[in-house]
N, C-alpha and C positions, 0 to 999 in steps of 0.2 A: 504493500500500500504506500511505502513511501515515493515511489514514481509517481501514483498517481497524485498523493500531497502536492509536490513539486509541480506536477501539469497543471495544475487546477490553485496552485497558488495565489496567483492574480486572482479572480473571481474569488476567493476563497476571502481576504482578505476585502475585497469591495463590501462583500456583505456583512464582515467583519465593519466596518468601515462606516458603512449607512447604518449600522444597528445600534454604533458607540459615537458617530462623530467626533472622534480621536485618534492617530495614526497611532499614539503609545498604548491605548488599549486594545487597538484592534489588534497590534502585534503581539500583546498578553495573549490577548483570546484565541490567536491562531498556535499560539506555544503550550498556551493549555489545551487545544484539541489535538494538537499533533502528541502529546503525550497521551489522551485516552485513544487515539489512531492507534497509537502503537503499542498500546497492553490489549488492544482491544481483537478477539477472533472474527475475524474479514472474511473467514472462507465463504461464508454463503451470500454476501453482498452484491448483487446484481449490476448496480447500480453503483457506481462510484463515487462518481458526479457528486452524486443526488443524496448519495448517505453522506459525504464530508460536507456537505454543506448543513445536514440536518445536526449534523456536531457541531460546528462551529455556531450553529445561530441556539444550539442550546447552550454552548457557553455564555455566549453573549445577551442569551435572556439572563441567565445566573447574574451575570454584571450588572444587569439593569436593575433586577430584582436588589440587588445587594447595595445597591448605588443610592437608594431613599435616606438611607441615616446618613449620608457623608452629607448633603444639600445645603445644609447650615456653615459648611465651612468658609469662615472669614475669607474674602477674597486674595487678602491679601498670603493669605497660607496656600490659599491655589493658584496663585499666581508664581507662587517659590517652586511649586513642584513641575514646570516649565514642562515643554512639549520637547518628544525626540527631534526633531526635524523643524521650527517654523516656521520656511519657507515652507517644508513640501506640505506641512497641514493648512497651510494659506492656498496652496495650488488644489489639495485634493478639497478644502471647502468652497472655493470658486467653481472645479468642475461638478460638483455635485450639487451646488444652490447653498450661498446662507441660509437663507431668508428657510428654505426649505430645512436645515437641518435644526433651525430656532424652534420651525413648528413641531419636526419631529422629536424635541426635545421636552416638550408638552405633553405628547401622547403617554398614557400607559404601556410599561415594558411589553404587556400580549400585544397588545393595537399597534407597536411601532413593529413589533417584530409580523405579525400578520400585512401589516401595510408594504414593510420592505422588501419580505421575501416574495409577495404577491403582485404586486404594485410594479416592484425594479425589477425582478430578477425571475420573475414569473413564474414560482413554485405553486403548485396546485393547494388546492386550499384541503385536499383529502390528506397530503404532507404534511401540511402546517397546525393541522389539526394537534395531532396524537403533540406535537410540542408544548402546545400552550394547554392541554388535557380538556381539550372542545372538543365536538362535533363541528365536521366540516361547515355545517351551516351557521353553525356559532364563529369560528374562525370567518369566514366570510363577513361579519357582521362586524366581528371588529374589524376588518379592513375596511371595509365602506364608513365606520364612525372617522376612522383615520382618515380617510380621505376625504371626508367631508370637515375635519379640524384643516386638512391640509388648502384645501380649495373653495372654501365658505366662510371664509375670511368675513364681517360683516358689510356693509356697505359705504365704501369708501367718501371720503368726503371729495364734495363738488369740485374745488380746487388743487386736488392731489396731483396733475400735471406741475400746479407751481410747487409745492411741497416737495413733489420727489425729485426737481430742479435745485432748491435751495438746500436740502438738506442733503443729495448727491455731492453736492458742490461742498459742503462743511465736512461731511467725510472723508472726500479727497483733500480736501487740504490740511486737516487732521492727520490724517495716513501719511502726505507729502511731508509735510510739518512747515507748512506756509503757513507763517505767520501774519504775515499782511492779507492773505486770500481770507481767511480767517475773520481777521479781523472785517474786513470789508463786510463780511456776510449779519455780520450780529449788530442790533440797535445801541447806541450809545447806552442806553439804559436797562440790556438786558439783562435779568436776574436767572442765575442757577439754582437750583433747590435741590440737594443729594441726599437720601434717607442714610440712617447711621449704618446700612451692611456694607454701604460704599467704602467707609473708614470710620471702623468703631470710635464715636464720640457720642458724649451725653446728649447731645442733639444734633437735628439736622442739619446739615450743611447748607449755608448759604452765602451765595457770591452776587455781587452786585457791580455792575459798568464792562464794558467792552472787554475791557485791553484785559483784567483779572479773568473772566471770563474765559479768553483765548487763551491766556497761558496757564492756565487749568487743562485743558486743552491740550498743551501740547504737551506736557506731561502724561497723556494717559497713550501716547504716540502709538507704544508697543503694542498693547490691545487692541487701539483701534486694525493692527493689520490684521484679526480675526474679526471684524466686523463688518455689516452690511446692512441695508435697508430691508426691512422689513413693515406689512401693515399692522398696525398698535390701538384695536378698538376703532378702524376704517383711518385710521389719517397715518403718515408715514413717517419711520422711526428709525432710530438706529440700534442693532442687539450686536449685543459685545459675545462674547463664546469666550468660556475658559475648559481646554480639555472635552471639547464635545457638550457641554450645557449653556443653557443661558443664564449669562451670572448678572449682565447688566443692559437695562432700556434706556435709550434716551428720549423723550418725548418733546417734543415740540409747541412753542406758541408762534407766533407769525406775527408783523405789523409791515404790512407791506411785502415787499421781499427780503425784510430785516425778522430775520429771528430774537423775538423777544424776550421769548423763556424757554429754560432748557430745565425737564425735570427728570432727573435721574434715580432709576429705581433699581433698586437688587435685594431686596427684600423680598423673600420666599413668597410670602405672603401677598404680596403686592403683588408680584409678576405673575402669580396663578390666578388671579380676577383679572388680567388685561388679556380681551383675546388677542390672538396673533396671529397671521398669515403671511401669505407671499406677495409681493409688492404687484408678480405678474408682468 
């Protein structure tokens, strides 16, 4: 079986990949299936393909499963535990969708795992079943909830052309680390507001005028290159990702084509009342 591992490594890891939205987990997940590959009796497996993929995504339920009590951890202690690669997990969350692994980062560990492997990679739902311990009809249901979080975004707001202009444009110069582009885009009088998961303090964060503003801002540089627009309750946002979750939203006010308020959330609690979708 370790030929076939090796064949089927690529794919193997994709679904790895969509399941954890993290290159350092996905490589966990694929090291702990190749280790039950390899204690495991293969003589009668028909299907190669088909059965190393039903390993690998039962690991990667195991992770998800396991993953609810880690949620609370201080960003700034998931921030320390950095990514193998940050280019290539910026390359492989461009080619797969932010905005799309923000939502699937919402879903229930069954509904993301019945969405991915049915959705991306087109396992039959009679497969996916015996995984998540449904009836294929059950397993099908959670993939249409998931794809109904994924694609029923609510109804964006009238002006999201300008939004997803203005606030395109603050992310790239964010990411760039232009500080004048920056600047130009925020109202003399914009106010920030960060709830305390942002950085443990007695109270919330707040920043008041342009120029503080931006250089708040470029400080948060590094993160921003795991970010992306996404939609935040129909109007459009920016989600931060750390390690495959969503740790932070930035939400937007407007006056004009001046951004007037920026509210920043990472608060468990918060961010599971905002719905979320793809920009589209």
């Amino acid at each position: 079986m370790t030929e076939e591992f090796e064949a089927h490594r690529a794919r193997l890891r994709a679904v790895a990949y969509r399941m954890l939205g993290s290159t350092g987990e996905a490589d966990d997940a694929l090291q702990d299936a190749w280790l039950r590959v390899s204690r495991a009796d293969t003589g009668d497996v028909e299907n190669p393909a088909a059965w190393l993929t039903t390993v690998v995504a039962r690991v990667c339920l195991n992770m998800l499963r396991s993953r609810e009590h880690r949620r609370e951890e201080p960003l700034e202690r998931a921030a320390a535990v950095g990514v193998a690669d940050p280019e290539e997990e910026a390359l492989l969350a461009d080619s797969v969708g932010l905005a799309l692994l923000v939502v699937l980062d919402t879903l229930a560990p069954a509904e993301r795992l019945a969405f991915v492997l049915h959705d991306m990679f087109q396992v039959p739902f009679d497969e996916i079943a015996p995984m998540v311990e449904k009836t294929p009809a059950a397993a099908r249901q959670l993939a249409s909830r998931a794809r109904r979080r994924v694609k029923g975004a609510p109804s964006p707001s009238a002006d999201l052309p300008r939004q997803r202009r203005v606030v395109g444009a603050y992310l790239a110069a964010t990411r760039g680390g232009d500080f004048d582009a920056l600047l130009a885009l925020l109202h003399p009088d914009v106010v920030l507001r960060a709830d305390r998961a942002v950085v443990p303090t007695p109270e919330p964060i707040l920043v008041a005028g342009a120029r503080p503003v931006a250089e708040g801002a470029m400080a948060s540089l590094g993160r921003a290159q795991l970010a992306g627009l996404v939609l935040a309750d129909g109007r459009v946002a920016v989600a931060m990702l750390e390690h495959g979750r969503l740790r932070v939203l930035l939400r937007f006010t407007f006056d004009g084509d001046l951004i007037s308020g920026i509210d920043v959330v990472a608060e468990r609690e918060r961010l599971a009342e905002i719905e979320v979708g793809t920009v589209g």
